[in-house]
Rosetta silent file (secondary structure, phi, psi, omega in degrees, C-alpha in Angstrom):
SEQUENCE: XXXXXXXXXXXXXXXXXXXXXXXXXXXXXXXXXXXXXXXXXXXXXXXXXXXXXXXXXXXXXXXXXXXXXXXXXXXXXXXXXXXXXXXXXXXXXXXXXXXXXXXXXXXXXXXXXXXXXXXXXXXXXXXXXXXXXXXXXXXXXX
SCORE:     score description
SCORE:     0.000 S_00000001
   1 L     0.000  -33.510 -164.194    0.000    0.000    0.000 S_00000001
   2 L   -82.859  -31.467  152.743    2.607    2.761    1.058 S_00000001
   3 L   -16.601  -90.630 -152.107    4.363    1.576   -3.039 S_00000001
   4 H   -64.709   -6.393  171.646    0.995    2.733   -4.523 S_00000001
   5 H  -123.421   25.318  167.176    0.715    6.028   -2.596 S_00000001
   6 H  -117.992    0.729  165.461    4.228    7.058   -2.776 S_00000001
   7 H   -78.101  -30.785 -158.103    3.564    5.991   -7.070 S_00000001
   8 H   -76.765  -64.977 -160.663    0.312    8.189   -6.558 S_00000001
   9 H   -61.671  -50.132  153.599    2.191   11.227   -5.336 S_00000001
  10 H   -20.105  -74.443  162.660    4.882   10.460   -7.656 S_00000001
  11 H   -22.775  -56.728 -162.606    2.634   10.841  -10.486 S_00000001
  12 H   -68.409  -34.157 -164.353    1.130   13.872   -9.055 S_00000001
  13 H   -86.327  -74.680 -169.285    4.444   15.722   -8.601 S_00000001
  14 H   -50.784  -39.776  152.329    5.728   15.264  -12.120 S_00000001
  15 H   -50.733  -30.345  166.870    2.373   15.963  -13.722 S_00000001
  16 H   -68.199  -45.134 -138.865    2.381   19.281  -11.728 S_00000001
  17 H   -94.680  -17.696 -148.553    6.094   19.890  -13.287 S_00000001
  18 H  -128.752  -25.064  172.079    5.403   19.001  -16.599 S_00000001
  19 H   -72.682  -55.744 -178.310    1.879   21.015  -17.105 S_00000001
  20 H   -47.674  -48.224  172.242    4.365   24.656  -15.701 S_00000001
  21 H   -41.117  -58.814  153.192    6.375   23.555  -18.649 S_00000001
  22 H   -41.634  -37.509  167.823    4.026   23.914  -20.957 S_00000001
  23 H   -95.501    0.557  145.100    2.689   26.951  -19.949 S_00000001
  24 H   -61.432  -35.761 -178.189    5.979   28.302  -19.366 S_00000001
  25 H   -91.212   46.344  137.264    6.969   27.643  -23.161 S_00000001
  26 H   -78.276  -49.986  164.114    3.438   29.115  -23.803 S_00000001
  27 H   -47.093  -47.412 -160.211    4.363   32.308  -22.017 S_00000001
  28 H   -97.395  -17.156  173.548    7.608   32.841  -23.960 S_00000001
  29 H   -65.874    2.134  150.481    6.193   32.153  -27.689 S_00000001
  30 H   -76.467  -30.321 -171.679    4.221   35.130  -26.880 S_00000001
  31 H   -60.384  -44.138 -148.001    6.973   37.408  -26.448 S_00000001
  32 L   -51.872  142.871  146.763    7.890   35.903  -30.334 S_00000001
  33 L   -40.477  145.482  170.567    6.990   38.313  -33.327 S_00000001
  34 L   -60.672  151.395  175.217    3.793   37.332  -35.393 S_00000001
  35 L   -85.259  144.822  175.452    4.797   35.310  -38.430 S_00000001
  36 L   134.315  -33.248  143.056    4.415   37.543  -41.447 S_00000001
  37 L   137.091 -160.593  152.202    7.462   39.898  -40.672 S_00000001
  38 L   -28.709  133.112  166.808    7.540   43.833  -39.784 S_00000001
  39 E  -122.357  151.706  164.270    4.304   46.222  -40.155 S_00000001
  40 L   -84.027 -170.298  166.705    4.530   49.834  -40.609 S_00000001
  41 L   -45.650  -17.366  171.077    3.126   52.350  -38.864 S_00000001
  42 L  -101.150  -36.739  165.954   -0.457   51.807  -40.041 S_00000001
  43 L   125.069   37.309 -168.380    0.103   48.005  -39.364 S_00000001
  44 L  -105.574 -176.617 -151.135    0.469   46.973  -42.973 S_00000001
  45 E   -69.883   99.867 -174.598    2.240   43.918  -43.894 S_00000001
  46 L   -85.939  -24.716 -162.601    5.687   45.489  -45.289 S_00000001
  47 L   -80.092  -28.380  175.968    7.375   41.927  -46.435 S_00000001
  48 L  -106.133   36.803  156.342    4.439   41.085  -48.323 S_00000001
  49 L    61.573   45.158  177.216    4.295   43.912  -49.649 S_00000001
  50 L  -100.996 -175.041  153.755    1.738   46.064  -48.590 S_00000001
  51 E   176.019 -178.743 -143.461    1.271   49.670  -47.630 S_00000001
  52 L   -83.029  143.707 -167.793   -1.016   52.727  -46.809 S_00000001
  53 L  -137.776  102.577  148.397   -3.672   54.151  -49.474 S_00000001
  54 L   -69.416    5.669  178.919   -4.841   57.524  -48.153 S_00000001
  55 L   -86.652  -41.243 -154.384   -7.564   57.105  -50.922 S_00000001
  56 L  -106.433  -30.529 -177.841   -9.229   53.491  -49.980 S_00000001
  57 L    72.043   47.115  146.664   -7.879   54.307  -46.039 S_00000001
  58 L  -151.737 -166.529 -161.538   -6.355   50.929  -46.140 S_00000001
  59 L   -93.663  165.752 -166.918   -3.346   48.823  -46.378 S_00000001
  60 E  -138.857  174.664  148.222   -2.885   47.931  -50.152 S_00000001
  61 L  -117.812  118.936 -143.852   -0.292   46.213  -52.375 S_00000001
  62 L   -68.562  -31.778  147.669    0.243   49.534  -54.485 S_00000001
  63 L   -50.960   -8.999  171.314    0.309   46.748  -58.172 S_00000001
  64 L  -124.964  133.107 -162.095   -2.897   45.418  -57.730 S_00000001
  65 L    44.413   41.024  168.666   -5.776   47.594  -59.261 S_00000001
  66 L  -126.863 -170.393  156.434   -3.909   50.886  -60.049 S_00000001
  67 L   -98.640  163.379  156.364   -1.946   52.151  -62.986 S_00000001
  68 E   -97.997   96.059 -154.588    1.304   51.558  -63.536 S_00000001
  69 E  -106.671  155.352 -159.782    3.739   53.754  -65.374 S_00000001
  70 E  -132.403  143.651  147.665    7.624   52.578  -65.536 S_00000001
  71 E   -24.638  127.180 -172.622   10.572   54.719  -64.883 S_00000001
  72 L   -86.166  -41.218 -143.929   11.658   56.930  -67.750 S_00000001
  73 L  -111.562   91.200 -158.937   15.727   57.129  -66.525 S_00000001
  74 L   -93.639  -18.554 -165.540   16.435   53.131  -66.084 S_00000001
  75 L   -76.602  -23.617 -162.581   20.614   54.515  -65.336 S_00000001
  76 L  -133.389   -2.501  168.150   20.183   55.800  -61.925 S_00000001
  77 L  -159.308  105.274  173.030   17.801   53.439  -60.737 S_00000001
  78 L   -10.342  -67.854  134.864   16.632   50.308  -59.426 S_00000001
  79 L     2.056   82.384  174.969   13.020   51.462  -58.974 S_00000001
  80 L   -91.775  -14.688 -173.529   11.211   50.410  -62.448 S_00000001
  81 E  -153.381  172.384  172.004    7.681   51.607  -61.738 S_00000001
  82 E  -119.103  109.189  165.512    5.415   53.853  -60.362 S_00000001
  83 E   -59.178  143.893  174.348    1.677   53.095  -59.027 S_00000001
  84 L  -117.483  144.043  155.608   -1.493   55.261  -59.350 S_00000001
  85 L  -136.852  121.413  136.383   -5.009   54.912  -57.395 S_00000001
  86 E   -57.147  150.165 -158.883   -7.719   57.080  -58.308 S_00000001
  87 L  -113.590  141.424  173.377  -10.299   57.970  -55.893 S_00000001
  88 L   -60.599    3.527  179.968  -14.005   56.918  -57.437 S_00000001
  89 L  -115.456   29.496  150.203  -15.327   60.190  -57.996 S_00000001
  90 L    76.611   30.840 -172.894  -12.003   60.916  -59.932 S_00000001
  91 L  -108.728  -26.489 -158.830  -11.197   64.028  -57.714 S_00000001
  92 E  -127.431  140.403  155.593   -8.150   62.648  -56.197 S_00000001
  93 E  -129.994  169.517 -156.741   -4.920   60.375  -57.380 S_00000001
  94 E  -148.412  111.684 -173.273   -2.691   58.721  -55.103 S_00000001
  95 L   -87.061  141.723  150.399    1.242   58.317  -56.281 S_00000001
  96 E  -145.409  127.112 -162.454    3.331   55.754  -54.819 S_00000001
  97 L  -129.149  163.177 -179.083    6.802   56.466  -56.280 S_00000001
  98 L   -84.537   14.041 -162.013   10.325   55.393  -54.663 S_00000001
  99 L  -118.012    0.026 -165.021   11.124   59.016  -54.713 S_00000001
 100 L  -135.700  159.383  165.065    8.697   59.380  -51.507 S_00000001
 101 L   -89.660  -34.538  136.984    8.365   57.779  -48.031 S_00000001
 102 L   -93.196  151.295  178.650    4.473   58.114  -48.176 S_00000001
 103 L   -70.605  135.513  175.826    2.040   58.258  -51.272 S_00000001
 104 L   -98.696  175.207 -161.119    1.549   61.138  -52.279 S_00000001
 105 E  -121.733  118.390  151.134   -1.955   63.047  -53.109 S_00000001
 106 E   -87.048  145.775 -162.053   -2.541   64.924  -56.324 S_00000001
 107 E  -127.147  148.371  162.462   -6.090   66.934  -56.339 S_00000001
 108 E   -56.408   91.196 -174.241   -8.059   67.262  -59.977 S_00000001
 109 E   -90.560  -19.346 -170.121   -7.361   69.954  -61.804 S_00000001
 110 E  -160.551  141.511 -173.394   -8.636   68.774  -65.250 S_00000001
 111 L   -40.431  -64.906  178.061  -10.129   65.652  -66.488 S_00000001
 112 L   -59.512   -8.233 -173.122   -6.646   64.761  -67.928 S_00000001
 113 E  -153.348  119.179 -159.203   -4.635   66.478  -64.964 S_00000001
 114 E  -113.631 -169.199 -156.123   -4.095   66.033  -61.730 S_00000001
 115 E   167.576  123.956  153.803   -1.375   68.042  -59.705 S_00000001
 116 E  -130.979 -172.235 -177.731    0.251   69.300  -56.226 S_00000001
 117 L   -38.455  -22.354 -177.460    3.090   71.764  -55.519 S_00000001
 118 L  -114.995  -17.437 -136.211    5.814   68.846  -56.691 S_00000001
 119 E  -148.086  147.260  161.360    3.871   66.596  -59.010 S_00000001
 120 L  -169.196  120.479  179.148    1.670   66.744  -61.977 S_00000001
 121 L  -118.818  140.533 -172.319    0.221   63.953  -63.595 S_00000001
 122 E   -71.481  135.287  139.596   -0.688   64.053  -67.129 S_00000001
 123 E  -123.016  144.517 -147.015   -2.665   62.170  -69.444 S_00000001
 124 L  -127.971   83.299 -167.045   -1.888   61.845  -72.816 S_00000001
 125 L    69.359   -1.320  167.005   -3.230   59.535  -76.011 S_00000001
 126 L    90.672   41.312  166.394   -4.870   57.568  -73.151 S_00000001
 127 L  -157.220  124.196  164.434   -1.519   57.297  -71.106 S_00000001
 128 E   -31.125  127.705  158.637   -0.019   58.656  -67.597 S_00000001
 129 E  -110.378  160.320  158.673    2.793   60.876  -67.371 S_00000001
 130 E  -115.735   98.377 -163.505    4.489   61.751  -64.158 S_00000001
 131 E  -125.981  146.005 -174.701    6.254   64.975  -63.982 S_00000001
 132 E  -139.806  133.633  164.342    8.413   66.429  -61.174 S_00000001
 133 L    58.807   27.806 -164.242   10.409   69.865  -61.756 S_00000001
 134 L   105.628  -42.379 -165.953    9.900   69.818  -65.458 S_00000001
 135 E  -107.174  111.038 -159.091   10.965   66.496  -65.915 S_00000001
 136 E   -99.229  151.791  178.724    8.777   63.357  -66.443 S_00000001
 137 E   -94.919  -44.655 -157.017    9.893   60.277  -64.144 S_00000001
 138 E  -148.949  146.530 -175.554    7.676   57.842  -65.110 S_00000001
 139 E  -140.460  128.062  131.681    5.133   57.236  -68.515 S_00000001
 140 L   -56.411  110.723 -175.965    2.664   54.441  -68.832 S_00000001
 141 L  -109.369  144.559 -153.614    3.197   52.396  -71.888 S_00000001
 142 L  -135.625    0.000    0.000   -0.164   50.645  -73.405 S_00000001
């Protein structure tokens, strides 16, 4: 009899010891990052390759539903394209160029022309221009 209650307690001890393990390595795989990498500042995904739309006022991947216009000056840069989003009533466009840390916001000045203090983008023959300073960065070829 005293075998089976010094096996009982046995049991008892090491089953307490072995459940704190488990919730001790439960406790530290919280501390771990989420899988999925880094978020920005809004909380979008950056490795897969999201980021912030002040037009839809969510995270986006800037290549799916916009236009695209490609880099005129291929010599000086890595960077090959530039994204567009239009806002649905066509009042607003929303750049996201390598030349910025946030997308920037162009307001409607003309069906064909949108525009802020740095930026102005053009259409042309039914294709985007991008012009900074004079100078177009990027043209959407159809």
């Amino acid at each position: 009899m005293k075998y089976i209650a010094l096996i009982f307690v046995s049991f008892m001890l090491f089953s307490c010891q072995g459940s704190a393990r488990k919730e001790a390595s439960n406790d530290s795989s919280s501390s771990l990052p989420p899988i999925g990498g880094a978020k920005d500042k809004y909380g979008c995904l950056i490795a897969a390759g999201y980021t912030w739309s002040k037009i839809k006022d969510e995270c986006i991947r800037p290549w799916e539903g916009t236009i695209t216009m490609n880099i005129t000056d291929t010599s000086t840069n890595f960077e090959t394209a530039a994204f567009v989003l239009m806002d649905l009533t066509k009042q607003k466009a929303e750049l996201f160029i390598q030349e910025e840390d946030d997308s920037v916001l162009l307001d409607s000045v003309t069906p064909h022309l949108y525009a802020n203090e740095h930026y102005k983008l053009i259409e042309e023959n039914h294709c985007w221009s991008l012009i900074h300073q004079e100078e177009t960065l990027y043209e959407e070829k159809k």
